[in-house]
C-alpha positions, -999 to +999 in steps of 0.1 A: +546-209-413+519-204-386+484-189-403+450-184-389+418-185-411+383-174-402+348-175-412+316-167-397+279-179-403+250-160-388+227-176-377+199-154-365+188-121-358+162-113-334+151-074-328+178-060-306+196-093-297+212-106-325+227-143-325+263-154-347+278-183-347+318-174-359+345-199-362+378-196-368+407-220-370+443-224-347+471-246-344+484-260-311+514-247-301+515-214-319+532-185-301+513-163-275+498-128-292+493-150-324+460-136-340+433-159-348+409-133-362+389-103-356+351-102-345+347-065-354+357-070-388+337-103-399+308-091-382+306-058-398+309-039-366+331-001-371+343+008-338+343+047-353+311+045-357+299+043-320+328+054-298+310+028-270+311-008-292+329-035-272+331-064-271+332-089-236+333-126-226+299-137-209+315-166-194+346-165-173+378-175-197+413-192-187+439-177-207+443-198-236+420-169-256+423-133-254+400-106-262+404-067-270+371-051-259+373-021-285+371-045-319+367-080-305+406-090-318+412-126-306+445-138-302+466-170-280+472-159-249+495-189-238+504-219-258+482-241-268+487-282-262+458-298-285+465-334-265+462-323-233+433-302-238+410-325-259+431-362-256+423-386-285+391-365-298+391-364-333+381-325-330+391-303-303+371-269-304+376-236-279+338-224-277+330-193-259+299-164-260+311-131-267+285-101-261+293-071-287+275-039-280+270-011-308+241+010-317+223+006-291+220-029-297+230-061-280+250-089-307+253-126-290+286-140-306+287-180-301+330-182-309+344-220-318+378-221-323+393-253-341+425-263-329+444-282-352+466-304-347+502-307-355+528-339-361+544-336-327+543-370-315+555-400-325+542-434-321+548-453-294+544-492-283+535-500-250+568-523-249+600-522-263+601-560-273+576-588-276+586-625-272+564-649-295+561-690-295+554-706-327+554-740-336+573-755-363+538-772-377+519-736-376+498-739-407+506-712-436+489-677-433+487-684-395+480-649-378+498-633-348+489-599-334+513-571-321+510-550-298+494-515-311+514-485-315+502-455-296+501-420-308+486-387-291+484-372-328+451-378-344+443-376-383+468-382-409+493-374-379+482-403-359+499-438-369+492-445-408+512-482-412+529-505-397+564-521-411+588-551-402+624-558-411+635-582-434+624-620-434+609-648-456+587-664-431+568-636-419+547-602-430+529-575-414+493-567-422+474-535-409+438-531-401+414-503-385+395-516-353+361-505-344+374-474-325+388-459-357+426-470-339+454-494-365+464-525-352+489-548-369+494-589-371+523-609-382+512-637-412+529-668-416+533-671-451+561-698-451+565-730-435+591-732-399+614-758-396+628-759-359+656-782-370+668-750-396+662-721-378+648-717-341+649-679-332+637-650-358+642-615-346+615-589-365+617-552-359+579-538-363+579-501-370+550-481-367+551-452-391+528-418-387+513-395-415+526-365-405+548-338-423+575-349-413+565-385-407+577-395-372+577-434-362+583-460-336+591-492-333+590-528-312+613-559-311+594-592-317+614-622-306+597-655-320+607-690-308+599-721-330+588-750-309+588-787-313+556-800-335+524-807-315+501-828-330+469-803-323+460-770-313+429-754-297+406-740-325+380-716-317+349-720-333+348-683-341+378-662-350+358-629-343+326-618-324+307-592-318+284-585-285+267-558-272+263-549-237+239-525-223+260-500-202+240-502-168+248-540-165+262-545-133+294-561-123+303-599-126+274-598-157+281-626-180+296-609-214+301-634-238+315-672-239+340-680-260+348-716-269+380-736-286+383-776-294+415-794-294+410-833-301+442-842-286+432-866-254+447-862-217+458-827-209+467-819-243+430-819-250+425-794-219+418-760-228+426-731-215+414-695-217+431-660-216+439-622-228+462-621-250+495-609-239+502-572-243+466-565-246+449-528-229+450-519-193+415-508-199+402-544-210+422-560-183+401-537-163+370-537-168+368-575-184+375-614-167+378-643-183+374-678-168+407-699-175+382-735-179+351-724-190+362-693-213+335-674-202+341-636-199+320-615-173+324-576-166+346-568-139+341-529-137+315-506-146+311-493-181+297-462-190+289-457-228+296-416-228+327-432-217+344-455-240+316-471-266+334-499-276+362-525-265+381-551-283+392-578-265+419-605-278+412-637-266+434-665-269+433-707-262+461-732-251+462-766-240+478-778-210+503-803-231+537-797-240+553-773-264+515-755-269+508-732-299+476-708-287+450-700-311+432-663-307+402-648-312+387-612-312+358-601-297+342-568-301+324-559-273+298-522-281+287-505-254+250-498-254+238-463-244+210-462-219+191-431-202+213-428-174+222-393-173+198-362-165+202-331-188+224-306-179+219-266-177+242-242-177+234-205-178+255-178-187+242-149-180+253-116-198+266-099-166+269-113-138+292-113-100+273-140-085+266-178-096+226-183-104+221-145-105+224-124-141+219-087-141+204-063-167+197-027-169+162-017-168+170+006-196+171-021-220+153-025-248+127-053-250+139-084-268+171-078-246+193-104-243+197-112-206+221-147-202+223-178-225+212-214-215+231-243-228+217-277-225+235-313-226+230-346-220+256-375-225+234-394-237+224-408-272+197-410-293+168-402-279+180-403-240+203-375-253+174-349-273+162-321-246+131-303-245+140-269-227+110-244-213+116-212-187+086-204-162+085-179-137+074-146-154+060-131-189+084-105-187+110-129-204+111-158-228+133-185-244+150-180-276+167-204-295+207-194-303+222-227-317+221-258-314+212-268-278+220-236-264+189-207-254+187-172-252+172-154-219+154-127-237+131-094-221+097-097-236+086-058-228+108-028-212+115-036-172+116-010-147+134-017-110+109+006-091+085-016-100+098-051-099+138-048-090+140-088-089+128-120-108+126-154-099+128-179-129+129-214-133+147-235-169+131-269-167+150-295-195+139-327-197+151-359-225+130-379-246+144-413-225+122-436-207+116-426-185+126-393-190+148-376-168+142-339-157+166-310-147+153-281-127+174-248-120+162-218-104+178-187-116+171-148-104+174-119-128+180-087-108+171-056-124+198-027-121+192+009-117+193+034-144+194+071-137+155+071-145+141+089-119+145+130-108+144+133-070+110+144-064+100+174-037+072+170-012+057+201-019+059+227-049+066+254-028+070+263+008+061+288+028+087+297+055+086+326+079+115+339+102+111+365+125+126+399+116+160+405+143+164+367+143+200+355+152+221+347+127+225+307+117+190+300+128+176+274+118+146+279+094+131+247+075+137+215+061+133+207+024+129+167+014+135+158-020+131+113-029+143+097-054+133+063-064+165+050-081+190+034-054+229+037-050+244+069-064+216+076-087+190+080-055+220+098-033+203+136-034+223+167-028+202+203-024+216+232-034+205+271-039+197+283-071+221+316-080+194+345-076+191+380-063+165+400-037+147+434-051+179+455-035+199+430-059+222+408-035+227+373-035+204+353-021+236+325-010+241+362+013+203+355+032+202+318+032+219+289+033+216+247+024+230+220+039+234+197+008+230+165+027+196+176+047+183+202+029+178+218+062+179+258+056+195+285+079+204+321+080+231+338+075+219+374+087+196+392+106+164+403+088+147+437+093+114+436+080+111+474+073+142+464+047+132+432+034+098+417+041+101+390+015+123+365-002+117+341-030+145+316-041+148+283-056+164+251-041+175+223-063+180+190-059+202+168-078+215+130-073+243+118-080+237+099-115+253+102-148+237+121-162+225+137-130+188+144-126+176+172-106+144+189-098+134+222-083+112+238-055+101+278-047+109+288-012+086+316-002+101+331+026+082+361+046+097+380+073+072+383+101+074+422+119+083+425+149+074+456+174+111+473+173+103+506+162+091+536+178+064+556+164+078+594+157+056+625+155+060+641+122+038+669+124+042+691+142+077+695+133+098+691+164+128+702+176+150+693+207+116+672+214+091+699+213+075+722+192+056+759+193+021+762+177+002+797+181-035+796+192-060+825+183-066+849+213-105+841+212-103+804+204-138+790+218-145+756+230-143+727+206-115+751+190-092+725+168-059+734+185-035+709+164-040+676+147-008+653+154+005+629+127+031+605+133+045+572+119+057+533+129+082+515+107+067+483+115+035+471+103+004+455+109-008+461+143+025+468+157+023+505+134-016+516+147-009+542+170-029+562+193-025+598+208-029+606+248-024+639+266+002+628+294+004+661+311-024+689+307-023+707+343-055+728+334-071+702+316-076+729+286-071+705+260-088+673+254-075+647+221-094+621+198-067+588+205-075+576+165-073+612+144-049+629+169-069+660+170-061+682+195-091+703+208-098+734+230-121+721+257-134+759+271-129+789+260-098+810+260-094+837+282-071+859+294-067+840+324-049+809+310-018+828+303+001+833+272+013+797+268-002+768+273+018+738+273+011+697+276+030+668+270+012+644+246+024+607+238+017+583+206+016+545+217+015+516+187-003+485+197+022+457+193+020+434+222+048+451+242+037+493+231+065+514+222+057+547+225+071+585+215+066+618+233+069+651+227+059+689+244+037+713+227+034+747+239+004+769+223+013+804+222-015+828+224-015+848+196-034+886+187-045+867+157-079+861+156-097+827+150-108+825+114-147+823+103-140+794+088-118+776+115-124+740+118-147+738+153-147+700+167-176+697+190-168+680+221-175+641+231-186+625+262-174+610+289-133+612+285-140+626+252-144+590+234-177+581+220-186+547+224-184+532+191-196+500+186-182+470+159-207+459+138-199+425+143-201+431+179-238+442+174-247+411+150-229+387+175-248+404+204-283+404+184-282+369+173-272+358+214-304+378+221-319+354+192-309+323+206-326+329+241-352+338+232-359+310+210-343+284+243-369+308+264-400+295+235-389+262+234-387+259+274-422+274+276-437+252+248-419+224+268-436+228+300-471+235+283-472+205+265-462+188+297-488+201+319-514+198+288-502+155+288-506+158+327-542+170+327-548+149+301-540+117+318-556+131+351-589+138+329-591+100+317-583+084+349-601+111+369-607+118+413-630+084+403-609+064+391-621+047+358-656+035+369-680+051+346-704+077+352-748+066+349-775+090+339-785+113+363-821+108+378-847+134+364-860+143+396-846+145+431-817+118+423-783+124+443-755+127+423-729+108+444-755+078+461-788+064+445-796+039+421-783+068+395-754+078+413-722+093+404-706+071+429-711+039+435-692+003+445-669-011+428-689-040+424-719-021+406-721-021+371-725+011+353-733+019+318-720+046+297-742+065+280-722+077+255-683+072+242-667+090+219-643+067+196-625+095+182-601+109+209-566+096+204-558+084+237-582+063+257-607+080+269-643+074+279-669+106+281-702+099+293-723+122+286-766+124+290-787+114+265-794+151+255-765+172+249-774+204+275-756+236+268-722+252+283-720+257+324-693+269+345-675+253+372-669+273+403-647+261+432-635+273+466-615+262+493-635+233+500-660+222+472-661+219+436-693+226+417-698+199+391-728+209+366-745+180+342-774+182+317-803+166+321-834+166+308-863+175+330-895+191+331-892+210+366-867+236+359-854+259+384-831+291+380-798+288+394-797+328+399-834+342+414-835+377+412-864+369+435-893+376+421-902+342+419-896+345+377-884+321+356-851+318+342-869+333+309-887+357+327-861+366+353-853+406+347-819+395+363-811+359+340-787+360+313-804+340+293-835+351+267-851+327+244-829+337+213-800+316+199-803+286+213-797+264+185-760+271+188-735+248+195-727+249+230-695+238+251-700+207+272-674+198+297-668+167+322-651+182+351-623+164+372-606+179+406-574+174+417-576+185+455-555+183+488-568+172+525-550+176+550-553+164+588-574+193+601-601+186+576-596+215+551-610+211+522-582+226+494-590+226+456-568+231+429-572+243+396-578+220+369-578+225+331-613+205+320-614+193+286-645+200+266-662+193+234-683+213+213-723+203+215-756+215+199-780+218+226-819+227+226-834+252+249-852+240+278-823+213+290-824+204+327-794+207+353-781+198+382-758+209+407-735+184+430-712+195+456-684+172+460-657+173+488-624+160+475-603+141+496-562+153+497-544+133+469-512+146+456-515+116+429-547+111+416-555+076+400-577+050+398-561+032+420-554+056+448-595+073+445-608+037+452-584+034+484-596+069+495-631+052+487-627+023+505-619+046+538-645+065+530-673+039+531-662+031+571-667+068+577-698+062+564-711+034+589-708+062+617-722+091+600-742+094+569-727+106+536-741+145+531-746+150+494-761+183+481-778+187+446-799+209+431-819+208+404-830+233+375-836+250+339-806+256+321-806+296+311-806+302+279-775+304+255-786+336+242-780+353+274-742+341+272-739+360+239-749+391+248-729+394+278-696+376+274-678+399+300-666+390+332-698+406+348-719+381+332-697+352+345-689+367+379-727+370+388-740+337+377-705+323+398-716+341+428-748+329+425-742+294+426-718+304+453-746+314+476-766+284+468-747+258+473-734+285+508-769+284+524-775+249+515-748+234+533-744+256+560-768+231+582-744+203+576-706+195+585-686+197+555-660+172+571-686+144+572-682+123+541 
């Protein structure tokens, strides 16, 4: 009767990954569909609980095991053949990783199934009949060995004992080699005689423990031979060598050695396997037939086979020889020879080295699982296991050597849609071998993300009249998520305009683009504006969607013409009566009318088109139609005109209409509304007031360009005479005191003007003008004086001090200048401070010998100057200099001194009292200033008009 048991053992729970270990139990060959038990059910887990609990393989499966997905029901999916899947292990398990989800939670499932073995082979020897030489002196309890019965079973099924048939000379004994297998020998427990009997026939049968036992047996034919005197003895029946498993070929093993004292060559030895013994110790062992010396002769590999016994046995080269045997246990020793394997298996996955999760999972999510090995023992088999590559995840321990992959926080693919890890295991050898495997975690998308508009809202305008199926705008929603979940359709949320229609009858979406179009005309007079929403939705499940507001205006356009609707018209015109004694300025009619549209397209304005007479004059804004003279009888009984109303879109519609005033007996009312007449075309210039602030602050700004223009070229000049006034017509040699009496003011010891090479003193400097500048002034200050020029010469005054004082202006009567009935100067106020200046002259010469001046600005400086100072008077003549400098006055010098070796330098100079200051204060007119100018005029006139002013 086929049965299945099961039991499970948890083994850890960790946050939303839980770990079990289950195991369960199977036979080999029970029939396909045979359950072996139910994960749902040991674990706990109710299916009707969470309609979504199943239950999946995280590794790929052959078909040996099957699965349901709903409750995790394991059962055989084809027969199961326990030798051929596990050979000669003592244990043969089915392990596997089941994932179960429920609750929201993620359950790792580590499955072993035993499969148990059943009775279904029966032992086997490797031959069906053995021949064996004995001789007649064998000595009692003399050992033989068989050839071992082979069976695929293990346990109690595999072979158990070991039997022979009937005989008085011989029995079987069984004992358990080092690899756990039964072996048998034949014991001689009486005495041969080759003279009684020389054959013996035995039947060995090797019998299993199964239920039934099953059994097999062997022939052993046994020939007694004639006595020889010895036989080789080995000096030890059994041994036991190690050999370490990366010896290389042809390494010596072991040495075996047996004496036979017999002399000639029935004291030779020789050396062999015993006869029958393993294909594999034929294999991978050689024995030297002389020496006995037994060397490897292939490769061993401890995670292999561990151990090998080898039966050695020993003849002599004389006749009728009886071998002797030996056993030799030969253990394989493990060395670290073999990295650490990893293999990962991750949770979900369509690729090798890649595992997938959602990035809605949970943290402490269970992503793949890591299983270690090495083949190793000992310590060269113990593995250390670490992951690098990001925080975001972490080892966990499951079972045994195997690892969890687990999230350490919540993940999110926007963000990072990919990692890159690395499982290092490395052994505890020496030295230690290390495994390194790369593996990527990919993130995949959850429907996490809305698609997102650009804008909140957007403003849209159309043209009223448009066409039909125009385009209008486009609308662009993103969303982050990828595949189907980022796939964004647009659509129009169901709403309805003021009139109440559909707004899917206005508008429509293209739900791939989002571009929006028309679907009528718009009249603006009807609808002016439109608000609707447009959605947009991807294709996730659930799907997410978002919204935006589409304002959409209708812009007006000029298609309506403006209508008169007063006066009331009909067929186009209309009658109004007019008194009989209207004056002028007589409000005849005021028009009204009206445009659909709006904005500037419905201000209208009223003309007269047709007024023969010119009677009636209108106001374009108000439509006021007024009488422009008075009625008389002249003008008829009707007066008719055509009148017009224009709007001001950029192509005008206009309307118009005939009025005809009939002249009524009716006479105008006191209180009749009298509109007094305009200007020119009967419009009054009105003017904007932004018009006048624009134009006023124009006016502003030139003026102010005009100041700074002005201030510009003042402070120029001002920098121009300033730079003239320190440099001067005399360049920068400085001026000496002027002689008291008599001394010329241009030659002398004293002079003005002297050679370069003369060195002249300064009498005084003044330290406080910004710019360099020397002023040399007299020891005394003397008080203000005028400079007067002309055409030709330029009247230089100086102060000196000086006791023979002369009047500039003599009235003639031979007075002084303080008893002159004609000076300007008296006594009084002469300790004021007076106005000193240093005068410069920029003047022109030209070929002819004119003598030009210029006027110059000359600087002066404010001086306190006692009555009684002394001046004099020098006429200069000024050479023509457009630049005056230093540099250019001495060359103009220079020339000047050869004019002088043919004709003597004329200098004039006068000398005199200063008037007094008080004179200046009482008459600061330009009388005061012409006279005393003209008098110095004449002076320096009559004095020169005995000499040539072009001599120099």
């Amino acid at each position: 009767m086929k049965f299945y048991c099961s039991y499970f053992m948890l083994l850890c729970m960790i946050f939303n990954v839980s770990c079990t270990t289950t195991k369960y139990v199977t036979y080999e060959e029970d029939a396909p569909g045979t359950e072996i038990g139910n994960l749902s059910q040991d674990l706990k887990i109710d299916p009707a609980e969470d309609p979504e609990t199943s239950f999946k393989f995280i590794q790929k499966m052959n078909s040996i095991i099957r699965m349901r997905q709903i409750d995790g029901l394991l059962t055989v999916g084809e027969v199961v053949d326990r030798e051929q899947l596990c050979h000669r292990s003592p244990q043969c398990l089915i392990t596997f990783d089941v994932v179960a989800f429920s609750k929201e939670k993620f359950q790792l499932i580590h499955v072993e199934i035993e499969v148990k073995d059943i009775n279904d082979h029966s032992p086997q020897f490797t031959r069906n009949e053995t021949h064996l030489d004995i001789s007649e002196n064998a000595i009692l309890n003399s050992r033989f060995p068989l050839d071992v019965a082979v069976d695929h079973d293990v346990g109690v099924n595999y072979v158990q004992s070991y039997h022979i048939s009937h005989t008085n000379h011989f029995v079987v004994e069984v004992s358990t080699r080092e690899d756990g297998e039964k072996s048998a020998e034949l014991v001689l427990i009486k005495t041969l005689d080759r003279e009684t009997e020389e054959f013996y026939t035995i039947e060995v049968t090797a019998t299993d423990g199964g239920t039934p036992a099953k059994s097999g047996s062997t022939t052993v034919y046994i020939r007694v031979l004639d006595f020889n005197d010895n036989s080789p003895t080995f000096e030890h029946k059994s041994l036991k060598v190690e050999l370490s498993e990366d010896s290389p070929v042809s390494s010596r093993v072991l040495k075996v050695h047996a004496f036979d004292p017999d002399a000639g060559i029935n004291g030779e030895v020789v050396y062999g396997f015993v006869e029958g013994s393993p294909s594999e110790v034929t294999r991978v062992f050689q024995i030297d037939l002389i020496t006995g010396e037994v060397t490897l002769k292939d490769s061993v590999d401890y995670e292999t086979k561990k151990s090998y016994e080898l039966h050695i046995q020993a003849s002599n080269l004389g006749a009728n020889s009886v071998s002797s045997s030996c056993r030799a246990i030969v253990d394989i020793v493990d060395v670290n020879d073999n990295a650490p394997e990893i293999s990962i298996k991750p949770m979900t996955s369509t690729s090798d080295g890649v595992a997938f999760i959602t990035e809605s999972a949970a943290e402490e999510s269970f992503v793949a699982l890591i299983s270690t090995s090495d083949a190793d023992s000992g310590p060269n088999g113990y593995v250390r296991t670490r992951l690098e590559g990001h925080e975001h995840f972490k080892l966990q321990q499951a079972y045994s050597d195997t690892f969890m992959i687990v999230t350490t926080t919540t993940l999110d693919r926007e963000a990072i849609p990919e990692y890159n890890l690395t499982v290092i295991s490395e052994d505890l050898g020496t030295p230690p071998f290390k495994t390194v495997k790369h593996y990527t975690i990919r993130i995949t998308d959850e429907n996490d993300n809305a698609p997102m508009f650009s804008k909140a809202s957007y403003d849209v305008s159309v043209i009223e009249n448009n066409i039909p199926g125009s385009y209008m705008t486009m609308v662009v929603a993103r969303d982050l998520d990828v595949g189907k979940n980022g796939k964004v359709s647009y659509s129009l949320i169901d709403s309805k305009t003021a009139d109440g229609s559909p707004i899917s009858t206005f508008v429509s979406i293209d739900p791939h683009s989002g571009s929006l179009y028309t679907l009528r005309s718009f009249n603006f007079e009807t609808l002016n504006e439109v608000e609707f929403a447009v959605k947009a939705s991807d294709k996730g499940f659930p799907p997410l969607s978002s919204t935006t507001l589409i304002q959409l205006r209708v812009v007006d356009e000029n298609d309506n013409f403006p209508y008169f609707t007063y006066p009331v018209l009909r067929n186009n015109s209309a009658d109004v009566p007019i008194p009989f004694n209207a004056h002028s300025g007589y409000l005849a009619l005021r028009l009204t009318a009206q445009d659909e549209d709006s904005g500037v397209n419905s201000e209208l304005n009223f003309h007269i088109l047709e007024d023969d007479a010119k009677r009636f004059s209108i106001d374009e804004n108000s439509g006021e139609i007024v009488l422009k003279r008075k009625l008389t009888a002249s003008y008829g009984d009707v007066l008719q005109i055509t009148i017009s109303v224009v709007d001001n879109g950029r192509q005008p519609l206009s309307s118009t209409a005939t009025v005809r005033f009939v002249v009524t007996d009716t006479g105008a009312q006191e209180d009749q509304v009298v509109i007094l007449l305009r200007s020119k075309n009967e419009e009054t210039l009105e003017f904007d007031v932004w018009t006048a602030l624009i134009i006023g602050f124009a006016g502003c700004c030139v003026l102010l360009l005009a100041a700074i223009i002005i201030l510009t070229l003042t402070c120029t000049i001002k920098q121009r005479r300033r730079n003239f006034a320190r440099d001067g017509m005399y360049g920068s040699t400085p001026l000496s005191k002027n002689n008291p009496v008599g001394s010329n003011i241009y030659s002398g010891p004293n002079a003005f003007l002297r050679n370069e090479g003369d060195s002249m003193q300064p009498l005084y400097e003044d330290k406080s003008l910004d710019f360099e500048e020397k002023l040399f002034l007299p020891c005394k200050p003397f008080e203000q004086t005028f400079l007067w020029r002309d055409e030709k010469y330029c009247l230089e005054r100086s102060g000196t001090s000086n006791t023979d004082q002369q009047s500039v202006k003599d009235s003639g009567k031979g007075d002084s200048d303080f008893n002159d009935s004609d000076s300007d100067i008296s006594g009084a106020a002469l300790k004021r401070d007076l106005t000193t200046f240093q005068p410069l002259a920029r003047v022109q010469f030209n070929t002819a010998g004119d003598w030009k001046s210029k006027a110059h600005v000359i600087q002066t400086r404010n001086m306190h100057v006692p009555p009684g100072s002394a001046y004099t008077i020098g006429f200069v003549p000024v050479y023509n200099t457009t630049h005056v400098s230093s540099h250019s006055w001495r060359e103009s010098h220079s020339k000047t001194n050869m004019l002088n070796t043919q004709r003597p330098v004329q200098t004039f100079s006068r000398t005199g009292t200063l008037p007094s200051y008080s004179a200046h204060q009482t008459r600061r007119g330009t009388t005061g200033v012409e006279e005393q100018t003209e008098t110095v005029k004449d002076a320096f006139l009559a004095s020169a008009s005995s000499e040539d002013a072009t001599t120099f």
